[in-house]
C-alpha positions in Angstrom: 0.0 0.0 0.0 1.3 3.7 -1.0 2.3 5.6 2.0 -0.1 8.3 2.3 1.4 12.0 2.6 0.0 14.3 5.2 -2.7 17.1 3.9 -1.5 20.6 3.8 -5.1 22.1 3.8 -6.2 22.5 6.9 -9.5 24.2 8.3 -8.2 26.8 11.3 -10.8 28.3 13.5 -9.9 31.9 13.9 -9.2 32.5 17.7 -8.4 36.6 18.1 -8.8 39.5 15.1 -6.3 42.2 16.9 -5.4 45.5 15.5 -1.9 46.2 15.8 -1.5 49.5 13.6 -3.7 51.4 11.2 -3.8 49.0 8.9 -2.1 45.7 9.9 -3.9 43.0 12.2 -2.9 39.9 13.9 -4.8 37.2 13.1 -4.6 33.7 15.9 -5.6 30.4 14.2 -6.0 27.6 16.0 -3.6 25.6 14.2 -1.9 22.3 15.5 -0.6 20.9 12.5 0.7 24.3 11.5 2.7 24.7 14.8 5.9 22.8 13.1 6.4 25.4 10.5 9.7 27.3 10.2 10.1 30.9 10.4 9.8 32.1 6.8 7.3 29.8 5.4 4.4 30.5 4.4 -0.2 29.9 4.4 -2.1 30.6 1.1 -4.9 31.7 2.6 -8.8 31.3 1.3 -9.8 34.5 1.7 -13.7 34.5 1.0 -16.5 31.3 0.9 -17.0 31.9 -3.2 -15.2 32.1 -6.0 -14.4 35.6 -5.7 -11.6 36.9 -4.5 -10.5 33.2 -7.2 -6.9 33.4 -5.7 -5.7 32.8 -2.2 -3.2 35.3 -0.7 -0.3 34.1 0.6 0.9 34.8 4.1 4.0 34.5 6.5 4.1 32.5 9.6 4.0 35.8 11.8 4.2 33.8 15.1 3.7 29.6 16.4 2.7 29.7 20.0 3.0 25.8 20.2 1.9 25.4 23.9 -1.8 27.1 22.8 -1.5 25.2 19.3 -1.6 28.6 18.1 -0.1 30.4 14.8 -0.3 34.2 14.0 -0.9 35.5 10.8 0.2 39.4 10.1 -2.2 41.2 7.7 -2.2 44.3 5.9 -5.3 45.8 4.3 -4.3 46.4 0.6 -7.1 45.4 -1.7 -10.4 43.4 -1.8 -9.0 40.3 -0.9 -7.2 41.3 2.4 -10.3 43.3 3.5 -12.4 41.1 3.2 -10.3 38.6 5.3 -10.2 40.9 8.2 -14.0 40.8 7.9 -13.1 37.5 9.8 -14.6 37.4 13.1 -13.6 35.1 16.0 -15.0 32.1 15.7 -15.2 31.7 11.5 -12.7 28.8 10.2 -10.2 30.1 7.5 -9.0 27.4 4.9 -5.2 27.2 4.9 -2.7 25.6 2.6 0.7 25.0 4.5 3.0 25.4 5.4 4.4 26.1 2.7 8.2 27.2 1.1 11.3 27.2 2.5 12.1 29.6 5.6 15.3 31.6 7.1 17.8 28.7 8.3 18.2 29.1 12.1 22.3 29.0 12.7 23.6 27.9 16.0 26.4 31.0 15.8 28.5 33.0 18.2 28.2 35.6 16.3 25.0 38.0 16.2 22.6 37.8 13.3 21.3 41.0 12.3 17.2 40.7 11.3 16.0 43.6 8.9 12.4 44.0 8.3 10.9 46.6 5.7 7.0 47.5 6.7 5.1 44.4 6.3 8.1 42.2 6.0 8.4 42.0 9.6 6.1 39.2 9.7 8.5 36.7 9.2 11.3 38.0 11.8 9.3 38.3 14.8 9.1 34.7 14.8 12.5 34.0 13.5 13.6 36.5 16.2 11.7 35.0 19.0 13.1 31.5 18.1 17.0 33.1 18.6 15.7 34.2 21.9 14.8 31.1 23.1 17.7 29.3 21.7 19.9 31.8 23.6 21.3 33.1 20.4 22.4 36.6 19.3 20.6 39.1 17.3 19.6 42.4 16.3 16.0 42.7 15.2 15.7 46.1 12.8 12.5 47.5 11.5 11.6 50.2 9.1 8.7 52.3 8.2 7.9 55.6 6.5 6.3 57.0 10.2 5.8 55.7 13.8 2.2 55.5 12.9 2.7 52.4 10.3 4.5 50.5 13.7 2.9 48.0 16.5 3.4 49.9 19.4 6.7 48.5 21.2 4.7 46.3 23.4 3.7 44.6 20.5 7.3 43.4 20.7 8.8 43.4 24.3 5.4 40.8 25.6 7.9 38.6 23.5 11.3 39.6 25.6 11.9 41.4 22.1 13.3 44.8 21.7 13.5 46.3 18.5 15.5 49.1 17.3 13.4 51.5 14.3 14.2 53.5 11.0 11.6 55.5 10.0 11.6 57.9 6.9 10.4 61.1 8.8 12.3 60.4 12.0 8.9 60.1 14.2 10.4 56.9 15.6 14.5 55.9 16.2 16.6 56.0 13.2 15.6 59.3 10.8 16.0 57.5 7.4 16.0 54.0 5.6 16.0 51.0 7.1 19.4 49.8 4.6 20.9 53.6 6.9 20.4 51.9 9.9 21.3 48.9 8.9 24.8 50.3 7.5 25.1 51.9 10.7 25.0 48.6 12.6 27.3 47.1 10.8 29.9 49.8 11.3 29.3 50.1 14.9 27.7 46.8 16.4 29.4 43.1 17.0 30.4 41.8 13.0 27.3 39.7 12.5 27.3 36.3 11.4 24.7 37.0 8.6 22.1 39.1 7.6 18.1 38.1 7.4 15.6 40.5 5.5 12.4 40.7 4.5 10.6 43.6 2.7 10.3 45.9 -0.7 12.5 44.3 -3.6 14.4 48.2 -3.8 14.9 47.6 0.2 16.9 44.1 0.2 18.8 44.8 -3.3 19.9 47.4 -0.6 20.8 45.0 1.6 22.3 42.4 -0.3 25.0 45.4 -1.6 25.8 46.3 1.9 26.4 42.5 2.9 28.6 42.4 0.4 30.3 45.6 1.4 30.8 43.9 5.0 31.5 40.6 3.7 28.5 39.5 5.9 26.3 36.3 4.1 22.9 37.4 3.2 19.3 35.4 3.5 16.4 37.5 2.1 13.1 36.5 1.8 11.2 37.6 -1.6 7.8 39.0 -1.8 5.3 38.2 -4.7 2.1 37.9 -5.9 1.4 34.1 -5.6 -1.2 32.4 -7.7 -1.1 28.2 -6.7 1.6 28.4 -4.2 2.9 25.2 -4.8 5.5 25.5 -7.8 3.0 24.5 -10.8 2.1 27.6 -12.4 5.5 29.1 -12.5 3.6 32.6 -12.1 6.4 33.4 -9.3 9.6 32.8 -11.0 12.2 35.4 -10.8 15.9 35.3 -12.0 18.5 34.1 -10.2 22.6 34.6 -11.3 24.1 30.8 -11.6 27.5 30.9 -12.6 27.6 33.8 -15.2 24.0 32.6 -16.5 20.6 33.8 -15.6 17.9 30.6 -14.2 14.7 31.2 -13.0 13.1 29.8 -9.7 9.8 29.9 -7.9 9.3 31.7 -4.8 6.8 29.9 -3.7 8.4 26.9 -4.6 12.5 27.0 -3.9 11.9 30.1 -1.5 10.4 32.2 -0.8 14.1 32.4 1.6 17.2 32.6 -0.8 21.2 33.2 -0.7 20.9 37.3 -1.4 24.1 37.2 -3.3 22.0 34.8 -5.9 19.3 37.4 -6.4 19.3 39.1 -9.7 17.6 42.5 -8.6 18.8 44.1 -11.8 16.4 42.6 -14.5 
């Protein structure tokens, strides 16, 4: 008899709807056989009962409370098919395909790892952060934003022993500038990291990638995208990749969405 493989849909009951800024909210799913996933994968979330919104939207594994069988899910409101999934009350069961994609790899290093997260991007890195703070390893968690007013309040952070420092574009909030300015600053000033994890606008991390490279400090960076199946068969995600003098293209959904930043081709 075949072996048969586990299901990745999975029906999650919604548990809390919280609004953490202006425009983000935390969604927590009840989720047991979600609690494994690693930080940087990925849902593709059903975001209405009929067949429109057709698509899912794909989301990062914001947070995995295990003990409560708990994920987290940050949204941002930025078209029909995210509005109408923070029309979600407590109680309604989301349909969830995950998880999904390959996450940031979690390095057992003396060495600090410095966590840069561009607006929405910091979904990913509060849970990647929160799993170097348990391990007992070093990091810096960075986050950037055009105003304080697009940030969770820093509460939103320290109920998770984590302590952020900001960048924000009109100096409401930490750092007076880009997030790549405060990241250069850190690496001129701080510990020399081990490595470098982003997540965020493509302009941000080709940003990032150059100053690893400046520093000689590895990068990870995680690639945003509109995703149509989610599971490497439609080939809508690909983006180009440098492979030893040639161009190839991969799937994010698929081989990433977490890649080696010096592979990236940001140029095309």
């Amino acid at each position: 008899m075949l072996e048969q493989k586990p299901s990745l849909i999975h029906r999650c009951q919604l548990k809390t709807n919280e609004q953490v800024t202006g425009t983000w909210h935390c969604l927590k799913l009840h989720a047991p056989d979600l609690c494994g996933a690693r930080p940087g994968q990925f849902v593709h979330v059903r975001v209405g009962a009929s067949s429109d919104p057709l698509l899912r939207r794909p989301f990062s594994i914001h947070h995995v409370v295990a003990e409560k069988n708990e994920i987290w899910l940050l949204v941002r409101s930025v078209g029909a098919g995210t509005e109408l999934l923070l029309q979600a009350r407590p109680g309604a069961v989301l349909d969830l395909l995950g998880p999904l994609g390959n996450g940031f790899p979690v390095v057992d290093e003396a060495a600090p790892a410095l966590l840069a997260g561009g607006g929405i991007g910091l979904a990913p890195l509060y849970y990647l952060a929160w799993l170097r703070r348990q391990a007992g390893l070093p990091f810096e968690l960075l986050i950037g934003a055009a105003s304080c007013s697009d940030l969770p309040a820093d509460d939103y952070f320290a109920a998770q022993d984590l302590h952020p420092l900001y960048a924000t574009e009109d100096g409401s909030h930490g750092y007076r500038g880009l997030i790549t300015g405060l990241l250069e600053q850190r690496l001129r000033e701080g510990t020399p990291p081990a490595r470098i994890h982003a997540c965020g606008p493509l302009p941000m991390l080709a940003g990032v990638v150059e100053l690893g490279r400046r520093f000689a400090v590895p990068t990870h960076v995680s690639l945003e995208s509109h995703l149509a199946c989610g599971v490497g068969a439609c080939l809508g995600c690909a983006f180009p990749f440098k492979k030893g003098g040639q161009i190839e293209y991969r799937r994010i959904c698929k081989e990433g969405p977490v890649f080696n930043g010096e592979e990236v081709c940001f140029e095309i």
